[in-house]
Structure formats: C-alpha cells, structure tokens
C-alpha positions as CSV (number, residue, x, y, z in Angstrom):
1,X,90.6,62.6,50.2
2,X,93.7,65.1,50.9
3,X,92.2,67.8,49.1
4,X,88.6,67.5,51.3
5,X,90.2,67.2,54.3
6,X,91.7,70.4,53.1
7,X,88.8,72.1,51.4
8,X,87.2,71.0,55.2
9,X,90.2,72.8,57.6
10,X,90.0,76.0,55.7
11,X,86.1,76.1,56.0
12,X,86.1,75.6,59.3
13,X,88.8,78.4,59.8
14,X,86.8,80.5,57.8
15,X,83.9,79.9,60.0
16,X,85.7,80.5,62.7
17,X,86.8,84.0,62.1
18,X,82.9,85.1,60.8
19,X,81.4,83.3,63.9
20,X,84.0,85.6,66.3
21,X,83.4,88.4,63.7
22,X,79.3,88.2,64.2
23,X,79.7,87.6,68.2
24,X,82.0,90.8,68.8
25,X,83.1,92.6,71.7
26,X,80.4,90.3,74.0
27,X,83.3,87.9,75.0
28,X,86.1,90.5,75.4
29,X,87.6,91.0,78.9
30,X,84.9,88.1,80.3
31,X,86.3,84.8,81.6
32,X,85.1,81.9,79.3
33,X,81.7,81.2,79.1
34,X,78.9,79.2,78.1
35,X,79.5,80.5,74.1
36,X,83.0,80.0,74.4
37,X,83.1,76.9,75.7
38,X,81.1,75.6,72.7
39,X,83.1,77.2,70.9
40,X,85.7,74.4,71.0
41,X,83.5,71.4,71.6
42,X,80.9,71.7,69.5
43,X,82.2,68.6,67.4
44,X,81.8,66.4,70.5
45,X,78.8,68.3,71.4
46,X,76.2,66.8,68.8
47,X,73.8,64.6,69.7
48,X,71.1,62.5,67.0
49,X,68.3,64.6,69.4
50,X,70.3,67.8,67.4
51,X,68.3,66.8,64.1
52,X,64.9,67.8,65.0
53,X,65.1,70.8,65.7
54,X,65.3,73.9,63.5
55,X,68.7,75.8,63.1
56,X,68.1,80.0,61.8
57,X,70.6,81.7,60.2
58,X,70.9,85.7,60.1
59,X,70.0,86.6,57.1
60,X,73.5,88.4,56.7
61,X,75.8,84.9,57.3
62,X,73.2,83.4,54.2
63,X,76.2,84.5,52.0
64,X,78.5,81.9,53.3
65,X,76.8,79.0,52.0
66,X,75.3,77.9,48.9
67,X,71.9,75.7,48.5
68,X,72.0,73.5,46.0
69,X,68.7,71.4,44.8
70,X,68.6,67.6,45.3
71,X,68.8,66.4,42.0
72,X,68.2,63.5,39.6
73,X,70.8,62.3,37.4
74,X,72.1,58.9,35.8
75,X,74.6,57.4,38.0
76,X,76.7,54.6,36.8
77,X,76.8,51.7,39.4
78,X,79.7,50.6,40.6
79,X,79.8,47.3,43.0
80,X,82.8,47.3,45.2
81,X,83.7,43.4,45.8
82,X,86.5,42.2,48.2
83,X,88.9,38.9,46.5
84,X,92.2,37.3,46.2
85,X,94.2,37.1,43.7
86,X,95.1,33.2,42.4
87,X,97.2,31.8,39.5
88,X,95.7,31.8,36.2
89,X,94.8,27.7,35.9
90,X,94.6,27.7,32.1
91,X,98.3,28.9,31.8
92,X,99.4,26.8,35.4
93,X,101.0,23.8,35.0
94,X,102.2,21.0,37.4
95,X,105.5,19.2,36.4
96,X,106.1,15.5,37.6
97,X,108.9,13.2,37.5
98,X,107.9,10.6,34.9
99,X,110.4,8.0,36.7
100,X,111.2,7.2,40.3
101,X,114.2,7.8,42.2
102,X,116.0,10.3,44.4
103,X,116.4,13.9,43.4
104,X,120.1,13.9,42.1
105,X,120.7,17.7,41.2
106,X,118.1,20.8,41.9
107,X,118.2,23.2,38.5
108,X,115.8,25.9,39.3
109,X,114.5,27.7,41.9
110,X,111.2,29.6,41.9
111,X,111.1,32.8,40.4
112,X,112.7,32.3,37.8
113,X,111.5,32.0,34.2
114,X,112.1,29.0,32.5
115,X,111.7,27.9,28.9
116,X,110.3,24.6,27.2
117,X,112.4,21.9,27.5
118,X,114.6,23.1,30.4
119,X,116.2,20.6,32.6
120,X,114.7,21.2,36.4
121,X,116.2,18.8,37.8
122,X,117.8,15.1,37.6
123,X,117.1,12.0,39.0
124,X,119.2,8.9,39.5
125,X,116.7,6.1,38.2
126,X,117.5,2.5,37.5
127,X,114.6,3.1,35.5
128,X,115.7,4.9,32.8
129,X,119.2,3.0,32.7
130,X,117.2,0.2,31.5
131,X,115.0,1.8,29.4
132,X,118.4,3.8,27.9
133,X,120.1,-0.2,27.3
134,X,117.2,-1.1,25.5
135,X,117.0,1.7,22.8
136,X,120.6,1.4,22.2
137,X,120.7,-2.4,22.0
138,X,117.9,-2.0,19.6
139,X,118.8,0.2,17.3
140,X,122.2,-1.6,17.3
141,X,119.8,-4.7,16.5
142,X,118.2,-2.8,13.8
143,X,121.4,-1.1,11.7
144,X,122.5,-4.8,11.6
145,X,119.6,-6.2,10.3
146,X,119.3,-3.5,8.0
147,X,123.0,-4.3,6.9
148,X,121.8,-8.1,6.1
149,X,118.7,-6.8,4.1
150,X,120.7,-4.8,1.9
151,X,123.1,-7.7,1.2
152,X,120.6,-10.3,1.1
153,X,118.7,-7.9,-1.7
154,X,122.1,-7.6,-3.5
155,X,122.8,-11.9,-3.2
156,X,119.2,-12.8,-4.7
157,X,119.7,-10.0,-7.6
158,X,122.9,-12.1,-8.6
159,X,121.0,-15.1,-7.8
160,X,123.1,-16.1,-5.2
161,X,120.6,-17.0,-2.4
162,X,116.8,-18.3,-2.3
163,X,113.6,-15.8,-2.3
164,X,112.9,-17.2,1.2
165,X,116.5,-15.8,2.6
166,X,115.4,-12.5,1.1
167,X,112.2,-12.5,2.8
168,X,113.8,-13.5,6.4
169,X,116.2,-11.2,6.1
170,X,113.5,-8.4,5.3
171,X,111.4,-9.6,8.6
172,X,114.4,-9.5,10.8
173,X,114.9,-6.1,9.9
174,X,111.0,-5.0,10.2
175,X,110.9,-6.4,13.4
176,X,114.6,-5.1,14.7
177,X,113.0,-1.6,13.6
178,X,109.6,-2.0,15.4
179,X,111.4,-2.9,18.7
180,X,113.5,0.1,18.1
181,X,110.7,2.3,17.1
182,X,109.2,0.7,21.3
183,X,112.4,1.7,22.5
184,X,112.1,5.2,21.4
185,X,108.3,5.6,22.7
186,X,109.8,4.3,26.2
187,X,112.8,7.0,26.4
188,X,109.9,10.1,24.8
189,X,107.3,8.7,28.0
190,X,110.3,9.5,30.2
191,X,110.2,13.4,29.4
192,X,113.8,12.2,26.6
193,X,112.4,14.6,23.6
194,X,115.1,13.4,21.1
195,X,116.8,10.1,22.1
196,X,119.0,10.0,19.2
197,X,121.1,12.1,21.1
198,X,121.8,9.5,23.4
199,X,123.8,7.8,20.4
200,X,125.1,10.7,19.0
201,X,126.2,12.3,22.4
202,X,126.2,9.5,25.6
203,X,125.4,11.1,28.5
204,X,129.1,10.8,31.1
205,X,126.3,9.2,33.7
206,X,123.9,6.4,32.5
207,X,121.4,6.0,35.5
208,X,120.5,10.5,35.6
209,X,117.6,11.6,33.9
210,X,116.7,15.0,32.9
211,X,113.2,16.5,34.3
212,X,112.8,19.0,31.5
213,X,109.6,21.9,31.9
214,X,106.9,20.7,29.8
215,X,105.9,24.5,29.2
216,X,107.2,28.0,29.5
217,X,106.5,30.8,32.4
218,X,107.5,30.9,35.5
219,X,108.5,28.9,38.4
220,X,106.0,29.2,41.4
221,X,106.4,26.6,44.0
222,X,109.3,24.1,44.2
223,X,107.5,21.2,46.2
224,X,111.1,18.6,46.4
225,X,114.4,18.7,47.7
226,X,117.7,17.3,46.8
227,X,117.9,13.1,47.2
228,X,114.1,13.5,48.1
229,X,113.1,9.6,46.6
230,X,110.6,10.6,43.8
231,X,107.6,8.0,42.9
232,X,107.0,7.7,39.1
233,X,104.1,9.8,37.7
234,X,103.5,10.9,41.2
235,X,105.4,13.0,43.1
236,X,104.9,16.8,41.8
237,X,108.5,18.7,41.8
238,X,107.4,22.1,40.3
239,X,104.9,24.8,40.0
240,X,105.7,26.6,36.8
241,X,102.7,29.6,35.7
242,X,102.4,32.3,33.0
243,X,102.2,35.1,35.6
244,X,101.3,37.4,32.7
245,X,97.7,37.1,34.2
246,X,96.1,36.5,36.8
247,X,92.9,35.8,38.2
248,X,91.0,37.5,41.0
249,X,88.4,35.5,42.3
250,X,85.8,37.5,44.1
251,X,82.7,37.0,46.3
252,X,79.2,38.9,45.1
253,X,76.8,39.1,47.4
254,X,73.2,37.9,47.0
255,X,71.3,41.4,46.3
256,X,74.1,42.4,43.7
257,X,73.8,39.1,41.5
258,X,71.3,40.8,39.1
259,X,73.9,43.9,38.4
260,X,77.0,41.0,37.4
261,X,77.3,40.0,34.2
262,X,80.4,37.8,32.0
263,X,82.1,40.8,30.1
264,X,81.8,43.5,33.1
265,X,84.9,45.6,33.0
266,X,86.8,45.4,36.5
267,X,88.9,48.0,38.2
268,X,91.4,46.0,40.6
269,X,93.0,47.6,43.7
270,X,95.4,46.5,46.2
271,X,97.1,47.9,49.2
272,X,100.5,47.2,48.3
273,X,100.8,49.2,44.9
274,X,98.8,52.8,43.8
275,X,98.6,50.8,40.7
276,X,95.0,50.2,39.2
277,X,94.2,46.5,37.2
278,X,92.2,45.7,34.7
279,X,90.2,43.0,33.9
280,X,86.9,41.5,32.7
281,X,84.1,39.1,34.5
282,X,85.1,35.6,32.4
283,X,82.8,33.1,34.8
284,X,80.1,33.3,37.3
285,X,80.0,30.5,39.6
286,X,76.1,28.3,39.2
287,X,75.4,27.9,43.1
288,X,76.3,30.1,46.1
289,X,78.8,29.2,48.7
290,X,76.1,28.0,51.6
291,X,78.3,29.2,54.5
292,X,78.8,32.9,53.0
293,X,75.5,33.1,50.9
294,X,77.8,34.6,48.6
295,X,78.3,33.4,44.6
296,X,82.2,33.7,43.4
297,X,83.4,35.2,40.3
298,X,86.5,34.9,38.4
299,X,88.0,37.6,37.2
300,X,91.2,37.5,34.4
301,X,93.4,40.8,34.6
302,X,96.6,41.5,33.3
303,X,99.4,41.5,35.8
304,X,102.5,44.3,34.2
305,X,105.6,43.8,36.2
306,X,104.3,40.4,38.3
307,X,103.1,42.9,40.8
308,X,99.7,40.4,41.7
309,X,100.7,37.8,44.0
310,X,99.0,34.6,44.7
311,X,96.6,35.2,47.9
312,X,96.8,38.8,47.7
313,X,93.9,40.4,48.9
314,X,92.3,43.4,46.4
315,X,89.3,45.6,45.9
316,X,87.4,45.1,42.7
317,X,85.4,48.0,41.5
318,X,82.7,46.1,38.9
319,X,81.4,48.7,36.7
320,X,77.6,47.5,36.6
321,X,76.0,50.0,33.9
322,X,74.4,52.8,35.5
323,X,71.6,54.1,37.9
324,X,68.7,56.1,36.0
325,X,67.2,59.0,38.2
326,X,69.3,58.5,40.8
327,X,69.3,61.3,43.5
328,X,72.9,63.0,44.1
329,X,73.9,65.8,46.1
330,X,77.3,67.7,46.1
331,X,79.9,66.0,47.9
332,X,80.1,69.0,50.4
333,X,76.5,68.4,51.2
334,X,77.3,65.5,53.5
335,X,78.9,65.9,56.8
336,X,79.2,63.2,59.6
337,X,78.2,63.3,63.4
338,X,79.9,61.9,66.2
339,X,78.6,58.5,65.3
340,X,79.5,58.5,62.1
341,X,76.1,58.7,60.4
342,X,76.1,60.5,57.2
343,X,73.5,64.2,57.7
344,X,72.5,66.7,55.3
345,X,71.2,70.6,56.5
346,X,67.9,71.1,54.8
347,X,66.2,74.0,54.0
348,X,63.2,74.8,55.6
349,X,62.2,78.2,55.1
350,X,64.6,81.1,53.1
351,X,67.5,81.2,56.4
352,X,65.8,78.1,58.3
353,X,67.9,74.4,58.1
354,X,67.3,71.3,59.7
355,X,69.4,68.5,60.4
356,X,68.6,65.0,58.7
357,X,70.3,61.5,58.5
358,X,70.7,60.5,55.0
359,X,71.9,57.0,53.4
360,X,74.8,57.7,50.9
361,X,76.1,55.6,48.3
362,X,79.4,56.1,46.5
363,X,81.0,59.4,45.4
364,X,81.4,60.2,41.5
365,X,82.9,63.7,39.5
366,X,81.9,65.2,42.8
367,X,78.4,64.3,43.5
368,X,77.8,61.8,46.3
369,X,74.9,59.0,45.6
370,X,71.5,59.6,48.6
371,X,70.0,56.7,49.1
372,X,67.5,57.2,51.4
373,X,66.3,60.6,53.3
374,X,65.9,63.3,50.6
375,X,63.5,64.2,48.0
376,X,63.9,65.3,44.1
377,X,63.4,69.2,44.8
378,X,64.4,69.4,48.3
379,X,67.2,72.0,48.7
380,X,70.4,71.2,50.9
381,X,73.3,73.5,51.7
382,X,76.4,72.4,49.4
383,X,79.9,74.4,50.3
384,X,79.3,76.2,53.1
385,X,77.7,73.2,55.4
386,X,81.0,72.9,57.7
387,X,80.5,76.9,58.5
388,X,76.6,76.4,59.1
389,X,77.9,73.3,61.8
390,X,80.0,75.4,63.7
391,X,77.0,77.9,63.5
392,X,74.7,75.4,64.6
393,X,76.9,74.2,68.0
394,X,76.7,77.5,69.1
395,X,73.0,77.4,70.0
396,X,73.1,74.3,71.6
C-alpha cells in the first residue's frame, strides 16, 4: 500500500507540472480564476453525473498514459473470512480434583508449562486419609498372611500340620492380597500413580493429596483459589492445553459454501503480529447458524511462539482454486471518487475516455479482479489514470 500511495503522489505531481506546462502564460499576472481554482479542488469537485460525459485529450498529453486491454486470465480465488482463534479441544484438557476438600497449597499458575504427573495443587481430604489407612493396613494384612503361608507350606512338608491348615492359610493370604490389590485401585482413582511410595516414603502430612496434571502443555485458566472447598469429581481446578496449535473457527457465508472444501490451505492474519499462519480446513459445520445464515469452519494452524491467543480476532485468506477467464485490469487502472466507488477511464475513440463505475474484486501480482462494468477487449488507461484525473477536473 506504501509504495501506491507513493507511485500515486509522484503522478499527481507529475501531472501537475504538464497540466501548468500545457496551460502557460494564460494564468500569469491574473488573480485566480475559474482554472485555478479547479486546480486545487478538483478531487472534491467530482460528481457520479462526471461519468457520462466524454473527457478529450490533446493528442500531444496521449504520451502520459498508457492503455492497456481488458483482459482475460485465470485468477486464483481467494475468500477473505473473519474468525477467532480458540483452543485446540483435541489437545485441551480439563483437570478435576478426584477427592473433596479445601484447596491446601496452589502449585501452578497459568502460563506455565507443565509436565505429566505434576502436582497442581493439594487438598486436605479426610478422604484420602482413609483411603491411605486402608492400603497400608492391608498390605500390612497381606505380608503377614503371606508370612503364615510360607510357614504353613514348610510345617505340612515336615508333616507337622494337616492339609486343611495349609489350605486356610493359603486363602488368608489370597484374600489379604485381593483387599490389598482394592486398596491400591482406591489410592490410583484418587490421581496416587504409584502408592507404594506411600510405604516406602510416608508423606510428613497424612490427610494432603497431590492433584497431579493428567497430561502435558500448558496451563490456561486456573478456575480455584487457595482453601476454596473442592467437591469430588466436580469442581474443575485447571485448564491445561497444547498451545502448539490452535484452531480458528471462522464464519463462511452462504454464496461461498460451494468454493470451501476440508483440505483448503488457509492464510491466517491478525492485527497484533505482521506474522502470517498457516493452516488447513479440518471440518465444515452440517447446518448454518440461523441467526447469521452463516456455516462455521474449523480451521487447525500451527501457533510458533504462542503468539494466537484464545478469542483473538483474525483474517483468514482461504485459497479456493482459481477463477477461469476472469477479467483483470492493472492495478493503476482503478481510481476512486469521492464516494468511494471504484472507476475506470475508458477509451472511446483514439484521445477520447470516459468515466465508468466498475465492481472490483481482490488485487493479485498487480492486476486487480473487474467484476462487473467492463468487457474482454475494451481498452482502459493503466499508469497514467491519476494524470488524466487531474486533466479531466479541469474542464469541469
């Protein structure tokens, strides 16, 4: 955009100079008048009645501008879709206390990356002191019984003892394991991945439990606060995503459905970085949103250096195959009146133009899509338009 703005100023000057050039000494040592004063309005001057009429160039200015033909030419489409940017739910994860009680200590805060297995947080739960007593009192139960099986094996070998003490002392020690083996399954349900260590290392507090994070990535949201009372299976503490990727759910409006497709590459812009995304189409929603009248899709892109936020807005740039014999004019072709509406001079005759409004599409490798008001063959002036403008306010 610099560089047109600046291929536009030294036009203008340009056109400037030859249009004071071509009117000579006729406004030297005169007060200003009616030429002059166009002069430096004529870009508040134009009217849409200006587009009717004929515009005739001296044959000698015809070197300052070039005509170029309207052409046709394959155009790739591009579909320019407004969305926010949301975590990816296939790599989010919610973590919940598995046991009630209030929030002892606070481990993490978000932002920060955590691993599998680290503690969050811990809770002091009545719960888990019980469930702790058990396991140890059972597999207390269960190295005894497994001491009497050994000796009652050892008595009945040196026929010291009856088959049937063998055979009680064998079931006291199958049960004493299953109720250990329950024991165990209780501790692993409250989020304790190895309770062995609770023998081999007690903990100096018997009523805290860990909250460990069932997966890796990144903390998110923190949704408790210290002595917060936590229900059991319930209460979510922690947000924790792969922020690797994103996704970028976007809104496609009813007359583009048929140029979306699963697979489409995606350029992604934002506002807050000169950075350009990537990503791909991966779902199409089935129904359109009945307020909007607009279908969403979800869009996966990579997200280098966390830069995508959740809720950000973006631009996505969906590159939808390509326009056959599309027209396209040069990018200088198209100028803009006081309303805004996109124009195009046309030539009439060999130094005659004309005004017209035009529909434009996007702007590609320096040729701008027409999408309505020109004809394959027409010819239209290309570099040179802004001078024929200031020409053209000076006869009206």
């Amino acid at each position: 955009m610099t560089t047109r703005n600046s291929f536009c100023k030294l036009h203008f000057a340009a056109a400037f100079t030859v249009a004071a050039m071509t009117l000579g000494p006729a406004g030297c040592g005169s007060g200003p008048g009616d030429t002059e004063s166009k002069m430096t309005s004529y870009s508040t001057g134009q009217t849409k009645a200006d587009t009717a009429e004929l515009f005739t160039l001296p044959p000698e200015q015809l070197a300052h501008i070039q005509v170029v033909p309207v052409e046709k030419s394959k155009v790739p489409r591009a579909l320019r879709l407004t969305g926010a940017v949301a975590y990816n739910a296939f790599k989010t994860t919610p973590v919940f206390s598995a046991v009630g009680g209030p929030v002892q200590e606070i481990l993490a805060e978000p932002g920060q990356n955590v691993r599998a297995g680290q503690t969050l947080l811990t809770v002091t739960s009545p719960d888990y002191s019980a469930a702790r007593s058990a396991y140890l009192k059972a597999v207390s139960t269960f190295q005894l019984a497994d001491k009497n099986y050994e000796r009652s094996k050892d008595l009945y070998e040196h026929k010291a003892i009856a088959e049937r003490d063998l055979q009680q002392a064998e079931s006291d020690r199958a049960q004493a394991q299953a109720d250990q083996q329950s024991a165990e399954d209780a501790l692993r349900a409250l989020g304790i991945r190895d309770p062995e260590s609770l023998v081999k290392e007690p903990p100096k507090t018997t009523g805290q439990i860990p909250v460990p994070a069932p997966v890796a990535g990144q903390i998110v949201e923190r949704l408790v606060g210290p002595g917060q009372l936590l229900q059991a299976g319930s209460t979510q503490c922690f947000t924790i995503s792969d922020m690797s990727s994103v996704w970028v759910l976007v809104n496609v409006y009813q007359n583009d459905l048929a140029f979306v497709r699963v697979g489409d590459n995606v350029d992604i812009t934002t506002d807050a970085y000169p950075d350009k995304f990537h990503g791909r189409i991966s779902y199409i929603a089935d129904a359109l949103d009945p307020n909007t009248r607009t279908l969403q899709a979800r869009i996966i892109t990579e997200n280098p250096g966390y830069k995508l936020k959740k809720d950000m807005y973006v631009t996505a740039t969906v590159h939808a195959g390509a326009l056959a014999n599309a027209l396209t004019v040069p990018d200088a072709s198209v100028l803009r009146d006081t309303e805004n509406q996109p124009f195009v001079y046309v030539q009439v005759a060999s130094n005659q133009f004309a005004r017209r409004l035009v529909k434009v599409g996007d702007s590609q490798d320096g040729r701008t899509l027409v999408q309505d008001g020109l004809k394959e063959g027409e010819h239209v002036v290309g570099d040179g338009s802004l001078f024929l403008q200031f020409k053209n306010s000076l006869q009206h």
